[in-house]
FIFIZA-509823 format. One line per field, with one value per residue (C-alpha): residue number from 1; y negated, z negated, x; chain. Coordinates in steps of 0.001 Angstrom, whole numbers, plus 500000, padded with zeros to 6 digits. Layout:
num = [NUM, ...]
c2 = [Y, ...]
c3 = [Z, ...]
c1 = [X, ...]
cadena = [A, ...]
This chain:
num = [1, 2, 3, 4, 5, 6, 7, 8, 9, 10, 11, 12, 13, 14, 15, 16, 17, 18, 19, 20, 21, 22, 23, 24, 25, 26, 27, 28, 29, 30, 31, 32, 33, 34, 35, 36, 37, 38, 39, 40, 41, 42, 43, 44, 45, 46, 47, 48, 49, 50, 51, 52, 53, 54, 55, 56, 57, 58, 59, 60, 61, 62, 63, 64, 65, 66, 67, 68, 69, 70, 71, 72, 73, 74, 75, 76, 77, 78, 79, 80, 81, 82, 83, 84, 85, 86, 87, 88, 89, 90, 91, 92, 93, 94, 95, 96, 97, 98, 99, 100, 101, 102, 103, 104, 105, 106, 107, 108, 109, 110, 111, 112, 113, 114, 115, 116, 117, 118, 119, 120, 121, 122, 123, 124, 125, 126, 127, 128, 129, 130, 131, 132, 133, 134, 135, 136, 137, 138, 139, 140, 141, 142, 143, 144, 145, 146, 147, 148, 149, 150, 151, 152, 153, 154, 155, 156, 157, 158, 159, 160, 161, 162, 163, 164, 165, 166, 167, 168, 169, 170, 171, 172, 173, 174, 175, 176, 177, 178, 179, 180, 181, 182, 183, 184, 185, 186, 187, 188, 189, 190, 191, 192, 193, 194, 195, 196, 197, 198, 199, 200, 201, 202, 203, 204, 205, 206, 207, 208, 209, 210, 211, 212, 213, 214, 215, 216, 217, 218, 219, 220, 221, 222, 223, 224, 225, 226, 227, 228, 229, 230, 231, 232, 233, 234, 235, 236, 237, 238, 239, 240, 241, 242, 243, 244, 245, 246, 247, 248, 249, 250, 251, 252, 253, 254, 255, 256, 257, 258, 259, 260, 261, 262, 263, 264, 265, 266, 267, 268, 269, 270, 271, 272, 273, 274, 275, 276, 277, 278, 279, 280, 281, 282, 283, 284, 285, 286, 287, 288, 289, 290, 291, 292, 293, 294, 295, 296, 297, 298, 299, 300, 301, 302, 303, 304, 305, 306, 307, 308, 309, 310, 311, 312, 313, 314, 315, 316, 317, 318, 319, 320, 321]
c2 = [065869, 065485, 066206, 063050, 060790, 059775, 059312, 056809, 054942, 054421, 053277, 051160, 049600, 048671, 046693, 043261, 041076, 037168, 035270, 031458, 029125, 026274, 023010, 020726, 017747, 016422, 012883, 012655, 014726, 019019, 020903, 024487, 027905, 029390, 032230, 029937, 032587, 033051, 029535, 028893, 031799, 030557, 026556, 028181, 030308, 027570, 025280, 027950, 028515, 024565, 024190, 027258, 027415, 025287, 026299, 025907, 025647, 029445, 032746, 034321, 037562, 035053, 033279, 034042, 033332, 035863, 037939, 035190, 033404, 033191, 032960, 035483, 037820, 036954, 036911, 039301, 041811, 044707, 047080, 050355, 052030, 054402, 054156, 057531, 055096, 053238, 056797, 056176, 052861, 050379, 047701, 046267, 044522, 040739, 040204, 037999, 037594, 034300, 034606, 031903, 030491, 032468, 029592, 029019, 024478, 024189, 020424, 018560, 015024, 012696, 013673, 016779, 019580, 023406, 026028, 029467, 031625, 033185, 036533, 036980, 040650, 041843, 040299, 037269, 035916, 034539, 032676, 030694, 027166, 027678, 029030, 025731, 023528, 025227, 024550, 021401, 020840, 022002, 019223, 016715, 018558, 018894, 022196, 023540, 021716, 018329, 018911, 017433, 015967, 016887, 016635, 019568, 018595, 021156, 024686, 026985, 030792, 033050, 035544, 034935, 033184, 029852, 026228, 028064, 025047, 025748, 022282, 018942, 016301, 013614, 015247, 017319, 019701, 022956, 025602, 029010, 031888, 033819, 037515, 039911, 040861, 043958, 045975, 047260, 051229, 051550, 051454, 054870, 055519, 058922, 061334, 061516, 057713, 056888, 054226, 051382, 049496, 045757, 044448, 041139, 040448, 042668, 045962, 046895, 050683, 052779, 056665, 059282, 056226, 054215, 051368, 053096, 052373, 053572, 053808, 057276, 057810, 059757, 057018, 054231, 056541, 057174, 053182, 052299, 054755, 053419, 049764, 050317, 052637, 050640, 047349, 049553, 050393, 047036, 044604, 046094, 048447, 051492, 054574, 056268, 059774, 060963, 064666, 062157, 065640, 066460, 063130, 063216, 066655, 065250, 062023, 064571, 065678, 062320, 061706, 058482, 059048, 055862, 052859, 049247, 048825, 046315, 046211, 042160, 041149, 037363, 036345, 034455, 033015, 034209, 031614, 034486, 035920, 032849, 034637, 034957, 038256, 040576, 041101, 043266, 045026, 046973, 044686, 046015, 048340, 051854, 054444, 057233, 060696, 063231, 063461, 059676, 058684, 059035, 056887, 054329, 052998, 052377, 051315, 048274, 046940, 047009, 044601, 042894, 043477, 044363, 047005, 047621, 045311, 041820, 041617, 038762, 035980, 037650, 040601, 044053, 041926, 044900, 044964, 047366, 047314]
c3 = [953216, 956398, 955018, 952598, 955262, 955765, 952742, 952164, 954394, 953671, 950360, 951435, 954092, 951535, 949318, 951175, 950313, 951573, 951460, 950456, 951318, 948958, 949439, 946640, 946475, 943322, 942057, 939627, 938542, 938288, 936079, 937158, 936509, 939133, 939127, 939321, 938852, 935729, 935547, 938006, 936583, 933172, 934026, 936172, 933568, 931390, 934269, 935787, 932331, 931859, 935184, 934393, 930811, 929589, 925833, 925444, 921932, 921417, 922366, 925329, 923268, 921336, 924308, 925504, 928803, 929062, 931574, 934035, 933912, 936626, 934079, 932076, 934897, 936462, 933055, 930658, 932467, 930252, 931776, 929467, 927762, 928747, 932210, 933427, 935037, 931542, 930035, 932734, 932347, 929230, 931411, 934350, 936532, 937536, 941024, 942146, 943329, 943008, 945027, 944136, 946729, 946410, 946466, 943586, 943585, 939774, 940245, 942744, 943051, 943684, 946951, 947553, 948528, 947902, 948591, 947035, 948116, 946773, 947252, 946245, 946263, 946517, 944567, 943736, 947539, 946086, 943824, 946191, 945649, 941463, 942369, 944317, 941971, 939214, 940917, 941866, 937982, 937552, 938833, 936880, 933734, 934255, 935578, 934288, 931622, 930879, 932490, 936035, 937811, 941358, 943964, 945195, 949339, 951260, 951133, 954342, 955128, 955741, 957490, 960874, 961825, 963302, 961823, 959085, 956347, 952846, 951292, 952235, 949853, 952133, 952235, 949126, 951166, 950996, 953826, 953730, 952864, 955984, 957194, 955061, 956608, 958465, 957760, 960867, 960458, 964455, 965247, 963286, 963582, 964790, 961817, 962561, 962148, 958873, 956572, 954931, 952051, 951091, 947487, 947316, 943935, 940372, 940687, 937419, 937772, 934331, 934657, 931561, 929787, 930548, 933630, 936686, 937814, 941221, 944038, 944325, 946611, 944071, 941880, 944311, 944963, 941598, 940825, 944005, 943278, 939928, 941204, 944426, 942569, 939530, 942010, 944338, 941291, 939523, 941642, 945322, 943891, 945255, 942881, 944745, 945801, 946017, 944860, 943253, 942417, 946272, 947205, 944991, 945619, 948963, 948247, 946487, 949439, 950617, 949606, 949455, 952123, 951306, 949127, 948442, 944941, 942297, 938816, 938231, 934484, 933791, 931013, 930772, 927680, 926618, 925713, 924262, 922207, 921472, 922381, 924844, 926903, 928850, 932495, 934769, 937713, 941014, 943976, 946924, 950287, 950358, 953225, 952786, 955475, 955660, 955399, 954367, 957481, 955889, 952922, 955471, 954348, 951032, 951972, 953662, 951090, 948223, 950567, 950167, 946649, 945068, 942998, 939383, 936015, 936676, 940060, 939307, 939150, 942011, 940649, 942626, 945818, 948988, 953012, 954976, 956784]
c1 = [199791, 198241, 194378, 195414, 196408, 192595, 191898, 195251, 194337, 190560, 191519, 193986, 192013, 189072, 191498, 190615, 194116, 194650, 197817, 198138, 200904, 200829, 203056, 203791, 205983, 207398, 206217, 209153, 212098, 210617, 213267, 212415, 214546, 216662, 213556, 210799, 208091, 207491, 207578, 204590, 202769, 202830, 201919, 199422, 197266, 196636, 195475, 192761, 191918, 191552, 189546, 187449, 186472, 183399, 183932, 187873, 187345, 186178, 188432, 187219, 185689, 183606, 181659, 178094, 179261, 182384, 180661, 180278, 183596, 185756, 188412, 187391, 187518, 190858, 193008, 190785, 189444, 187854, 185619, 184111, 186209, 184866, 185509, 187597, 189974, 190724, 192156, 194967, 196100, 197200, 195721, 193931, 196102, 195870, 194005, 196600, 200250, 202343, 205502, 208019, 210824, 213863, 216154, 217927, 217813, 216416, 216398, 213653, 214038, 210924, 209170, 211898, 208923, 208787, 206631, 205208, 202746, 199774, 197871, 194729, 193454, 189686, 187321, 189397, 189205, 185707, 187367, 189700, 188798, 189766, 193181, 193460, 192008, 194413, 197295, 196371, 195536, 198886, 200771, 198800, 199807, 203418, 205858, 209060, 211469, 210065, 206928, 207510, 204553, 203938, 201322, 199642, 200254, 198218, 197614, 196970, 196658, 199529, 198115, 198793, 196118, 197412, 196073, 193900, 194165, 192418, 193197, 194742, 195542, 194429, 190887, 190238, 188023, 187985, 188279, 186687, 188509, 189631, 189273, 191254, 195101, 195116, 197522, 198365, 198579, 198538, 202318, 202879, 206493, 208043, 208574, 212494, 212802, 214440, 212945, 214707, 212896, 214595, 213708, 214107, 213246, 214006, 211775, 210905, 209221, 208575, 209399, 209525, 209291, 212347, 213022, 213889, 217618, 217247, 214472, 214006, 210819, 208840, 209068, 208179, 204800, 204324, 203864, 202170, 199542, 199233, 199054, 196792, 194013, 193746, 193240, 190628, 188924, 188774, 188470, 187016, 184877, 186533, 187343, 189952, 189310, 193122, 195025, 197878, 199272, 199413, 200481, 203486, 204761, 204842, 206553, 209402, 210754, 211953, 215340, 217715, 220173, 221881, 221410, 223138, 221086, 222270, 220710, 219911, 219225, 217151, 215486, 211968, 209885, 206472, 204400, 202243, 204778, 207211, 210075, 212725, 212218, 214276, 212927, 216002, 215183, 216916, 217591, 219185, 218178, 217483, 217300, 215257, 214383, 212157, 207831, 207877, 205389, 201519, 203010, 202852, 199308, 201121, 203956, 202683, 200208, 202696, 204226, 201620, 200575, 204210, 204805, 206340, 205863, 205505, 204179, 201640, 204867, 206492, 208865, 208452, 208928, 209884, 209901, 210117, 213254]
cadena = [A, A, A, A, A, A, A, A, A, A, A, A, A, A, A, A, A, A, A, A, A, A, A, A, A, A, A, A, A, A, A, A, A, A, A, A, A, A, A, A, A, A, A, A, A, A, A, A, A, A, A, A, A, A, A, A, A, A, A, A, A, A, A, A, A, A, A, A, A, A, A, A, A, A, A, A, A, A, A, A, A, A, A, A, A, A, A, A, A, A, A, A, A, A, A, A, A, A, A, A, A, A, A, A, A, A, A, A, A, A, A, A, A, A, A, A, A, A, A, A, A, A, A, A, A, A, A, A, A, A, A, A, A, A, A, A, A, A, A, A, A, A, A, A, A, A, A, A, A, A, A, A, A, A, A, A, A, A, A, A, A, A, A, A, A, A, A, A, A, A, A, A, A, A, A, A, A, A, A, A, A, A, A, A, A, A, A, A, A, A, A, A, A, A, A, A, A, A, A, A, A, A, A, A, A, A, A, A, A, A, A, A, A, A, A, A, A, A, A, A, A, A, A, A, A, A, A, A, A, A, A, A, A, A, A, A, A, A, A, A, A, A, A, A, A, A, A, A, A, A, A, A, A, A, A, A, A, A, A, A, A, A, A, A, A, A, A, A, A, A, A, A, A, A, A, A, A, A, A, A, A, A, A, A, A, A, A, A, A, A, A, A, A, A, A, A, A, A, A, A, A, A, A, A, A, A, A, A, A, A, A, A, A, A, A, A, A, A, A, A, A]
């Protein structure tokens, strides 16, 4: 594994990845679910499409100006198909992560405030001032049961960088986007330390064609891979230059040496599909030993990233213990 260490971590180190917190204040009673992400997520894609779109009267396929679309780009990305990276995946994934709170208050009284957070991966930084504006949009159209009105407050960078402000409401200006987060891949760990992964929110991983019950290593690898080189490819320009087959023979020999993992079921509603939709997923901690170290590179941006079905509204949500 060691000759694929390099690699790893080149390709993780090109996927440039911001965070976003956003603080919003409600200007009249906000109904939300006890999960709020799906909620945010959904209100959200029809306000960027409302602040992007110029044609809103045409489907997306049907506009001259699909190729230049910020929109278009964010929600309905379709490169060739006959890219080699299209033959291994069912579809490109969203260039953005909306983490909700993780309390469970549904109701929000006038000027009671929350906050979420947004990551914006690779090519999608550009686009920061939309994602504002969207959200912004957002609260003008309405959120959660009844369509709750809220104010979008101010909205700052979570990356450790101290004062970095991207929007205040008492302004409406606009801040630059900020370097990329580093990682931080110096502090390697000694090989004999165990790991611990936390996941905070339902983990929804598909192996041999059914949802993972448990976080067996291999599996975790399996998904991240799929995740981090379809992002690298699609949206930082990167085709990753991996032996996946290497990589997880490797990630087989770490083994769960203990775990506290809970399966939790929720439901959401598609808009899309008008219907009511199953979303479960493995919550819980996990302790793993043995050659887990050069997964390290990974390990840390699905932090960042997620990892698993439903990562854009927040599911797939780990730390590292």
């Amino acid at each position: 594994m060691s000759k694929q260490a390099t690699p790893l971590v080149a390709l993780c180190q090109r996927i440039k990845v911001n965070r976003f917190c956003f603080l919003i204040q409600a200007k009249e009673e906000l109904r939300l679910p006890s999960y709020k992400g799906s909620t945010l997520r959904g209100g959200f894609g029809k306000a960027f499409k409302k602040v992007c779109c110029s044609q809103p009267k045409l489907k997306c396929s049907e506009c001259a100006l699909s190729r230049a679309c910020v929109y278009t780009y964010v929600f309905e990305t379709s490169p060739s198909r006959q890219s080699a990276m299209m033959k291994l995946y069912q579809a490109v994934p969203h260039p953005f992560v909306i983490e909700p709170p993780l309390r469970r208050q549904g109701v929000f009284q006038r000027g009671e405030s929350l906050e979420f957070t947004l990551t914006l991966i690779g090519r999608a930084r550009d686009y920061l001032p939309y994602f504002v504006l969207a959200f912004k949009e957002l609260g003008e159209i309405g959120l959660g049961t009844g369509l709750g009105k809220y104010e979008l407050m101010a909205a700052h960078s979570d990356d450790n960088q101290e004062n970095h402000r991207i929007y205040e409401t008492l302004s409406s200006r606009f801040g630059e986007c900020p370097s990329p987060i580093d990682i931080g891949l110096g502090n390697t760990p000694n090989e004999d330390d165990q790991l611990e992964l936390k996941f905070h929110t339902p983990t929804r991983i598909i192996y041999r064609e059914q949802l993972a019950a448990h976080p067996e290593f291999h599996v975790l690898m399996r998904a991240l891979l799929r995740r981090v080189s379809a992002i690298a490819y699609f949206h930082c320009g990167t085709p990753p230059e991996l032996d996946f087959k290497s990589i997880v023979e490797q990630a087989q020999e770490v083994k769960i040496i203990g775990e506290d993992i809970g399966w939790f079921d929720w439901e959401r509603y598609s808009n899309r599909q008008k219907t009511r939709m199953k979303m479960g997923g493995f919550l819980g901690t996990a302790t793993y030993e043995g050659p887990w170290k050069n997964f390290l590179p990974l390990l840390k941006l699905g932090e960042l990233v997620h990892i698993g079905k439903g990562a854009t509204f927040g599911l797939g949500k780990y730390s590292i213990g």
